[in-house]
C-alpha positions as CSV (number, residue, x, y, z in Angstrom):
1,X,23.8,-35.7,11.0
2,X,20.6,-36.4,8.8
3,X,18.3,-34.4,11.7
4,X,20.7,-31.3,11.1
5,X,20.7,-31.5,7.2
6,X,16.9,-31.1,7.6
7,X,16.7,-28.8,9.6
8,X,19.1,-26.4,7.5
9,X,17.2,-27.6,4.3
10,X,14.0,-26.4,6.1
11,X,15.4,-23.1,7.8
12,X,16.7,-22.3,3.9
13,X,12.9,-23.5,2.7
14,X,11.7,-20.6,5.5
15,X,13.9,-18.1,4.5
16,X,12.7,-18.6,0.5
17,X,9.1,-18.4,1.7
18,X,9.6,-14.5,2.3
19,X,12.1,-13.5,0.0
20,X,9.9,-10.7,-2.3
21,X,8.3,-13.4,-5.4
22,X,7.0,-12.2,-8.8
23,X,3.4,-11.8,-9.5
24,X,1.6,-11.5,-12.4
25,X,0.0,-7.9,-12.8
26,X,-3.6,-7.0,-12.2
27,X,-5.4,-5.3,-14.5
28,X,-7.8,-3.2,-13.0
29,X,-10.5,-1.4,-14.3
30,X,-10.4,2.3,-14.2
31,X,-13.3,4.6,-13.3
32,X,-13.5,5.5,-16.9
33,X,-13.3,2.1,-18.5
34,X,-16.1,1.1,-21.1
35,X,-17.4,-1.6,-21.9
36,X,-17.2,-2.9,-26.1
37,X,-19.3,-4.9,-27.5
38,X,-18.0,-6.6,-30.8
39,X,-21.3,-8.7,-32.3
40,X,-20.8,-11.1,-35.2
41,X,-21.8,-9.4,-38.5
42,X,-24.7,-11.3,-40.3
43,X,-24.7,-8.6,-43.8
44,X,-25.0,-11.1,-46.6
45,X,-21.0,-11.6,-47.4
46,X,-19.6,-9.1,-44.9
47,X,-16.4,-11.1,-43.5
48,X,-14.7,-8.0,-41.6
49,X,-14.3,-6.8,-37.9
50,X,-14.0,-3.8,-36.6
51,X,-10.8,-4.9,-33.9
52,X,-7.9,-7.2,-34.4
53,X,-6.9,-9.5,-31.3
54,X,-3.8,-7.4,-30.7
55,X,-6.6,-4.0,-30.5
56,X,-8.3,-5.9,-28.2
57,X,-5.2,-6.6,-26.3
58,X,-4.8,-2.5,-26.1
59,X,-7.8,-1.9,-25.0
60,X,-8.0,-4.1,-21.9
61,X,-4.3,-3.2,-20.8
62,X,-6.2,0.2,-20.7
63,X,-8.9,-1.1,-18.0
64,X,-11.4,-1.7,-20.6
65,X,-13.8,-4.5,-21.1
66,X,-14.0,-6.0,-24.7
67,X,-17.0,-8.5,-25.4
68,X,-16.8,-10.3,-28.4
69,X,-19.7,-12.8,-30.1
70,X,-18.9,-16.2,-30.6
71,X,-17.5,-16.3,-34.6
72,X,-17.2,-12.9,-34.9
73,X,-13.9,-12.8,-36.5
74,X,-14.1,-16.3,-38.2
75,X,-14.2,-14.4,-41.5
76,X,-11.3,-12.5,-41.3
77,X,-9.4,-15.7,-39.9
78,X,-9.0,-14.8,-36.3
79,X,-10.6,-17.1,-33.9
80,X,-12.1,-17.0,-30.8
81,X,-9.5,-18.2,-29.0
82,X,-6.7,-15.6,-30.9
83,X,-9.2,-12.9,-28.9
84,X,-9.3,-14.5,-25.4
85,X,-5.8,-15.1,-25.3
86,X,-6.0,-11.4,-25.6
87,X,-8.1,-10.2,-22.7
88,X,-11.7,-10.5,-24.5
89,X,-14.4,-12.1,-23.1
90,X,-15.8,-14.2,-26.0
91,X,-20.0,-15.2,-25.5
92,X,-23.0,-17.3,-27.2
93,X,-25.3,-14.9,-26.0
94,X,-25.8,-12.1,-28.4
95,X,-27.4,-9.7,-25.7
96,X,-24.3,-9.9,-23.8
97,X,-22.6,-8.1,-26.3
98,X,-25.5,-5.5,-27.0
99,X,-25.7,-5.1,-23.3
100,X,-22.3,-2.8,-23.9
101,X,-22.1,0.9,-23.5
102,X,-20.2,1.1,-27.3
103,X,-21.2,-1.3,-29.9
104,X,-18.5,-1.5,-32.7
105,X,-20.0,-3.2,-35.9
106,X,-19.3,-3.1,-39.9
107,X,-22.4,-2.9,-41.6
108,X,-25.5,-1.0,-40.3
109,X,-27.7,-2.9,-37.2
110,X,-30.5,-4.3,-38.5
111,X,-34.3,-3.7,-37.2
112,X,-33.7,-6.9,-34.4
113,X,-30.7,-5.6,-33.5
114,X,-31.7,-2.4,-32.7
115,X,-34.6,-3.9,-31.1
116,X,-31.5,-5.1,-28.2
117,X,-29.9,-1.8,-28.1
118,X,-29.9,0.1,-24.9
119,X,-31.0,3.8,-24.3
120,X,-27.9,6.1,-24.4
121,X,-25.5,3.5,-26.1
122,X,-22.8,4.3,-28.3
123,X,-23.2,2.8,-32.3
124,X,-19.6,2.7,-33.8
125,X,-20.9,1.3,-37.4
126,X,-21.2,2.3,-41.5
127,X,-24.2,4.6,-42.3
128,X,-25.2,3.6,-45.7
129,X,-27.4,6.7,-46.0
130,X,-28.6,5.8,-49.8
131,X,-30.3,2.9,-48.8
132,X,-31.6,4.0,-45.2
133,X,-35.5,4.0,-44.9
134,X,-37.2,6.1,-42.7
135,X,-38.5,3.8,-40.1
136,X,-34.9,2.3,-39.5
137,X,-34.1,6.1,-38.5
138,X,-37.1,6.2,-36.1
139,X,-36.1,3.3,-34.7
140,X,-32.7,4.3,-34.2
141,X,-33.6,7.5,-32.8
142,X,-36.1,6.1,-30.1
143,X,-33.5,4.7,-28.8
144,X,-31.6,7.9,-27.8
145,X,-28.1,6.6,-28.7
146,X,-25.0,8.5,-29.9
147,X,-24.1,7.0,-33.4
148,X,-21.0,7.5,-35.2
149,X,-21.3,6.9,-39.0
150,X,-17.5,5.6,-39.8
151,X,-17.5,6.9,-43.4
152,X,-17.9,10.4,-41.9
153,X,-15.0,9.8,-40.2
154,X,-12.1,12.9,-40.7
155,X,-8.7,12.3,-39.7
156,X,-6.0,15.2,-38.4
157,X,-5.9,16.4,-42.2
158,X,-9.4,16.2,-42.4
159,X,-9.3,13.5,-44.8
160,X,-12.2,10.7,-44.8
161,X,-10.3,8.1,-43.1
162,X,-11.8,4.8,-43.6
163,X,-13.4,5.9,-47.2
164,X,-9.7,6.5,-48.1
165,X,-8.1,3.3,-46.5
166,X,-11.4,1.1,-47.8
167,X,-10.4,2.7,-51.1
168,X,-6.6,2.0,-51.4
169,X,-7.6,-1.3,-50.5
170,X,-10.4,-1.8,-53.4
171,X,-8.1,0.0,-55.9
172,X,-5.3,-2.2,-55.7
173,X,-7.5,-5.5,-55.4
174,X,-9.9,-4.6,-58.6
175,X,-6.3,-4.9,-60.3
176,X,-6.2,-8.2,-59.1
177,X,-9.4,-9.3,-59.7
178,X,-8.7,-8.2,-63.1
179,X,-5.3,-10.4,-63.6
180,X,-7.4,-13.5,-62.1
181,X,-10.5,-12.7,-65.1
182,X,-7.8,-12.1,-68.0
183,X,-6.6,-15.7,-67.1
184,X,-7.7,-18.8,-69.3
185,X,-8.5,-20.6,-66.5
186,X,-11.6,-18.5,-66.0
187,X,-12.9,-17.6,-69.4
188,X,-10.8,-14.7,-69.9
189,X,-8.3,-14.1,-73.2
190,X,-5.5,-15.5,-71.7
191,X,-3.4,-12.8,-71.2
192,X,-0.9,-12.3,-67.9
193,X,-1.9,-8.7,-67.0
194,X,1.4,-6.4,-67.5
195,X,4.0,-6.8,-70.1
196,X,7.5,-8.0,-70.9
197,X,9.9,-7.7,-73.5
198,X,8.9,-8.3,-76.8
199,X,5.0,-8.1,-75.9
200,X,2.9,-5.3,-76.1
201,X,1.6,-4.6,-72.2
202,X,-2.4,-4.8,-71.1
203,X,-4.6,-1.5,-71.7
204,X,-6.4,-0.4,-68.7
205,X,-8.7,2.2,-68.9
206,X,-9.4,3.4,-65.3
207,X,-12.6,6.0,-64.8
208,X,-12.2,8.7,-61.9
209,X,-9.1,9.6,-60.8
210,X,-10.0,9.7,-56.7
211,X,-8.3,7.3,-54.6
212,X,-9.8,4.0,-55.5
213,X,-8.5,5.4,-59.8
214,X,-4.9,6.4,-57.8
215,X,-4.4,2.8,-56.3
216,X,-5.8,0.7,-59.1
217,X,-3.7,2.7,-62.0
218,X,-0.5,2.7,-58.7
219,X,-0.5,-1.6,-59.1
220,X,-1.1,-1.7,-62.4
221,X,1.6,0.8,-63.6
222,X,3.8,-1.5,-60.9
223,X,3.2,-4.4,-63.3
224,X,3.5,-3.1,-66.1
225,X,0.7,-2.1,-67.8
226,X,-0.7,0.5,-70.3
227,X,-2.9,3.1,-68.3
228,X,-5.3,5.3,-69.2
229,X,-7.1,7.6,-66.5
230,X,-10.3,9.7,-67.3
231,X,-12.1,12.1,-64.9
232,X,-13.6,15.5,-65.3
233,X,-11.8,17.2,-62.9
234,X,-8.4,18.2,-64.1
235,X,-7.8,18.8,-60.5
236,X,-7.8,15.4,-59.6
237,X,-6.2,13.9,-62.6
238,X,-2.9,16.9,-62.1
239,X,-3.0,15.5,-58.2
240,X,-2.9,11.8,-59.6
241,X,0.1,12.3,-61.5
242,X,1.8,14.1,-58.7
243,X,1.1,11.1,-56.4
244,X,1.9,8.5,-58.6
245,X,5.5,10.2,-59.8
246,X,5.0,9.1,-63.0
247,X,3.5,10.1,-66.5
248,X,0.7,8.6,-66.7
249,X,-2.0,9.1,-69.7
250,X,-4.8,11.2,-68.6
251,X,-8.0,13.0,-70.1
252,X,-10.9,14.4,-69.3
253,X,-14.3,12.7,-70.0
254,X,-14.5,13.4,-73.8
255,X,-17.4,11.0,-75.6
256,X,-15.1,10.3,-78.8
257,X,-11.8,10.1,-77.0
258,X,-13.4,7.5,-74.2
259,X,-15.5,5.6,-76.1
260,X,-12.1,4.8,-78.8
261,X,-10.4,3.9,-75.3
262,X,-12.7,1.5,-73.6
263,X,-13.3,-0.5,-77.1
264,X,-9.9,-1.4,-77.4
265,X,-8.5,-1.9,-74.2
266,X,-8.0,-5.2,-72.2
267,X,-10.1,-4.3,-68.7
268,X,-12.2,-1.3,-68.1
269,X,-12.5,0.0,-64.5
270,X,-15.0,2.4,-63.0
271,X,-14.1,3.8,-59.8
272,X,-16.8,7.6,-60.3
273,X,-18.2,8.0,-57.0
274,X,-21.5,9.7,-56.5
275,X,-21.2,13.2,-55.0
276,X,-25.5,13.5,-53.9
277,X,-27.2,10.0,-54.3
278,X,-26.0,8.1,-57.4
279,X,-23.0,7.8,-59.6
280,X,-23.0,8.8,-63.0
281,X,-23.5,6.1,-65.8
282,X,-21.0,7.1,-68.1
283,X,-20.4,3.9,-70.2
284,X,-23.6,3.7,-72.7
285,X,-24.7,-0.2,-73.3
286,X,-23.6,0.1,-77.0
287,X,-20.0,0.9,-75.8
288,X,-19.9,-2.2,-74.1
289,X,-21.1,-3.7,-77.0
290,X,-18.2,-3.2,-79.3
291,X,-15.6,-3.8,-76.9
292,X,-13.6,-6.4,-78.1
293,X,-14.5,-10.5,-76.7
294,X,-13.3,-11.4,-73.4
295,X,-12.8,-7.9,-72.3
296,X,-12.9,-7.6,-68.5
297,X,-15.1,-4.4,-67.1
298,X,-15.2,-3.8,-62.8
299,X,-17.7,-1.3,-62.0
300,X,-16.2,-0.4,-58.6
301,X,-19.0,1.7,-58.3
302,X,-21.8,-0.7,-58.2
303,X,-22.7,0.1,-54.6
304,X,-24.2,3.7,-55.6
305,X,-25.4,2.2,-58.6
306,X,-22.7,1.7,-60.8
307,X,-21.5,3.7,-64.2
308,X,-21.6,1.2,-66.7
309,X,-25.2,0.6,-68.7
310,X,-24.6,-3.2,-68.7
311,X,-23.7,-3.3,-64.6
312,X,-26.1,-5.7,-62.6
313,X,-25.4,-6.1,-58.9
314,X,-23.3,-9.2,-58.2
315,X,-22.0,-11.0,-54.7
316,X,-18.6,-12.7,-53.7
317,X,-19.8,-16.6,-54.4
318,X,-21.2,-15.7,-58.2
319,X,-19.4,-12.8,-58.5
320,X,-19.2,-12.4,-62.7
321,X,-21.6,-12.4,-65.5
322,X,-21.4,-12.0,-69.1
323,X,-22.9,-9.3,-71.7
324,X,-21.7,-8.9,-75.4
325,X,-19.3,-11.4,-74.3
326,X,-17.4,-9.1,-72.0
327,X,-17.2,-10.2,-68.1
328,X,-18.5,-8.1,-66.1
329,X,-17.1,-8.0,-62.5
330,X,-20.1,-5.9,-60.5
331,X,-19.7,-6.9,-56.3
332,X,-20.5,-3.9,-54.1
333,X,-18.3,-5.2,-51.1
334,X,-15.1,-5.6,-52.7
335,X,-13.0,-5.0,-49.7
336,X,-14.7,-8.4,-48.0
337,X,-12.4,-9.9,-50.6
338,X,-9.3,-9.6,-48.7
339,X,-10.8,-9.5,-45.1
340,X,-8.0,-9.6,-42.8
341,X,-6.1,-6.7,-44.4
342,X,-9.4,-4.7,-44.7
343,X,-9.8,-5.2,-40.5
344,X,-6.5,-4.4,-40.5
345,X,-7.0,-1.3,-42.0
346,X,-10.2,-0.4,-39.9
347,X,-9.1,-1.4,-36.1
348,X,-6.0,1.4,-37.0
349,X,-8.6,3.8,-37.2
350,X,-11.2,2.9,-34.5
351,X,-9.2,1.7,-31.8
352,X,-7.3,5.3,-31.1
353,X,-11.1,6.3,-31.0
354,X,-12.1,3.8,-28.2
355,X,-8.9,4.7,-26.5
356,X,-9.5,8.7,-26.5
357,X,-13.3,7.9,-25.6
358,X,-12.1,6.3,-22.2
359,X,-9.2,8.7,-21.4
360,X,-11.5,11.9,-22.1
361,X,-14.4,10.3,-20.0
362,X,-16.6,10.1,-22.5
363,X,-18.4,11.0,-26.0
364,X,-18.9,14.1,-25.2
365,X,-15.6,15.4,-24.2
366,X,-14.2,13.8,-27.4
367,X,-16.6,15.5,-29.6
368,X,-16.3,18.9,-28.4
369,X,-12.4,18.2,-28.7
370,X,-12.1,16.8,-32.1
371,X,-14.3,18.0,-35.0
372,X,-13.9,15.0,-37.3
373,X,-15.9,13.2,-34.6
374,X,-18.4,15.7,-34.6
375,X,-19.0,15.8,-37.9
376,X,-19.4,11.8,-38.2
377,X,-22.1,11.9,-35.5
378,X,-25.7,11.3,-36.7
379,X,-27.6,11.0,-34.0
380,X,-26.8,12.5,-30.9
381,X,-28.5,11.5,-27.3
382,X,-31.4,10.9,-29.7
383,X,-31.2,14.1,-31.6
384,X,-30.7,13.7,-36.0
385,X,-27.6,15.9,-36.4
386,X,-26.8,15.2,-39.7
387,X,-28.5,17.7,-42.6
388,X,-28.4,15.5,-45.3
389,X,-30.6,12.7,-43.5
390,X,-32.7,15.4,-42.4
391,X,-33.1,17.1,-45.9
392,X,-33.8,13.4,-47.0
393,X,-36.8,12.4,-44.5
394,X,-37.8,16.2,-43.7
395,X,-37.4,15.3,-40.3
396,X,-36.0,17.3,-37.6
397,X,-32.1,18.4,-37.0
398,X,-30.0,20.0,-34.7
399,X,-26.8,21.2,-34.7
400,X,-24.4,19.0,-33.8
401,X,-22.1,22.1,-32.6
402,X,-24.4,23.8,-30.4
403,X,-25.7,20.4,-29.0
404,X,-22.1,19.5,-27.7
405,X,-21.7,23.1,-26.3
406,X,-24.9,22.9,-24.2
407,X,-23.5,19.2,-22.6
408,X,-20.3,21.1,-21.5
């Protein structure tokens, strides 16, 4: 009885053995898969990344191979181990990751990075063309890479994409900043930015009226506060009230008018971006002076120089100083503040661009397809195609439209 038991128990066991079983899928890689390299930013305070873990996870369920330096998203809070679980390869070895065909970065490579860089990689990475020396060019050039400057980036409507999403981001943050500096608990008057009934609500004065002016005047309206946006193009100021669906107090940049502004508000921001080269200091140092004690002033534009007289360049870990008594608030990376939603905001943008680069077969099919790609190359198989760089260093430059043409 027990012999025939086990041998129906075994004939079921054999029958199980080739019933059809679940496996877990391979991911193969395609003919067209890359290989991205994701290296850990060292730029004094830069805690962003150019991909998410869940990116990541995109691109290797696309066949592609995603390197990723040890740390390199500790400063946005994801960890190595949120990327693996993901499909990245996560290394010590930094030459691993510049071993890659496209290297994806925030802030510019620097001379020893470039030193690892490969001839005919891709550079994914900000430009930073006003403080670019020649011999970092050169260098760059030698190396006959394609580099993409992502602030030259143009979306579908041919907007700037990551300028604009950088600068949402900063707009409604210096708002913030300036609640957090108005407190008593850091030197400030005290006062809870907004208003409720019965008191009168803060005075902003916000200077420019492009998108970083649009987001900051967006939160603060939201809270509650008095605004007050100046900018000499009545263009842009009509367009901001249109956006922001509400009456909003603007003016253009008359001395008298401005200067009565800015001495008796609460928190002065300046959010003028520079058109060629620096931004316009519009706010003299005896403005500043006369503004009234524990007045807060943000000079967004501190990373082209800044428009307020008083401005000094501060970081993240000492970020305020005072002048006339007034805090000033002067850090050129303001979207390292909040780094998670700024990578957030970035891998949205750059991983439909990694994707498209593997499914077109390549850079060049993908620049002669879409022109705000084209026009955010600089250097292309070690040609300068961008004029301003060229007008700057009087080197030579090539056009970016014919040089795509000829690789058809």
């Amino acid at each position: 009885m027990a012999t025939c038991l086990r041998e129906e128990m075994a004939s079921i066991a054999q029958q199980g053995l080739i019933q059809p079983k679940e496996t877990m899928s391979e991911i193969k890689e395609k003919s067209n898969s890359l290989y991205i390299g994701i290296p850990k930013e060292i730029s004094f305070q830069e805690n962003r990344i150019a991909l998410t873990p869940l990116s990541v996870a995109l691109l290797v369920n696309h066949g592609h191979k995603v390197v990723i330096e040890s740390g390199a998203g500790d400063g946005a809070n994801f960890s190595d181990h949120n990327y693996a679980e993901q499909g990245a390869i996560i290394t010590f070895n930094k030459k691993d990751v510049f071993d890659s065909d496209i290297l994806v970065k925030i802030a510019p490579p620097t001379f020893e990075e470039i030193a690892m860089m490969h001839k005919g990689q891709t550079l994914l990475s900000a430009l930073q063309m006003g403080t670019m020396k020649i011999e970092y060019l050169k260098a760059l050039l030698e190396k006959k890479i394609n580099a993409l400057s992502f602030e030259h980036l143009r979306d579908e409507g041919n907007s700037l994409s990551v300028v604009r999403a950088m600068s949402e981001i900063v707009g409604a943050t210096s708002i913030f900043i300036a609640a957090e500096y108005l407190s008593n608990v850091t030197g400030g008057k005290g006062l809870m930015l907004g208003g409720f009934t019965g008191v009168p609500p803060t005075e902003i004065v916000i200077l420019g009226a492009g998108t970083v002016g649009e987001y900051a005047a967006r939160t603060a309206l939201s809270l509650g506060a008095e605004v007050k946006v100046f900018d000499s193009s009545i263009y842009r100021l009509r367009r901001l009230q249109n956006n922001l669906h509400d009456r909003v107090y603007t003016s253009v940049m008359q001395p008298i008018v401005l200067n009565k502004a800015i001495t008796t508000c609460d928190v002065v921001i300046g959010a003028i971006r520079a058109t060629n080269g620096r931004s316009p200091c519009i706010v003299t140092e005896e403005t500043v002076s006369r503004m009234k004690p524990n007045s807060v002033v943000i000079d967004v534009s501190i990373d082209q120089g800044g428009c307020f007289e008083t401005s000094e360049v501060t970081n993240h870990k000492d970020p305020v100083f005072r002048k006339y008594d007034v805090i000033h608030y002067c850090v050129p990376n303001i979207a390292s503040r909040v780094p998670r939603t700024a990578s957030y905001a970035l891998t949205n943008i750059f991983t439909p661009i990694l994707v498209d680069i593997g499914e077109m077969g390549g850079m060049v099919n993908l620049a002669w397809s879409k022109p705000g790609i084209r026009q955010a190359l600089y250097i292309y198989q070690g040609h300068l195609t961008n004029k301003d760089l060229s007008n700057k260093f009087n080197l030579p430059y090539k056009d970016i439209e014919l040089l795509v043409v000829s690789n058809r």
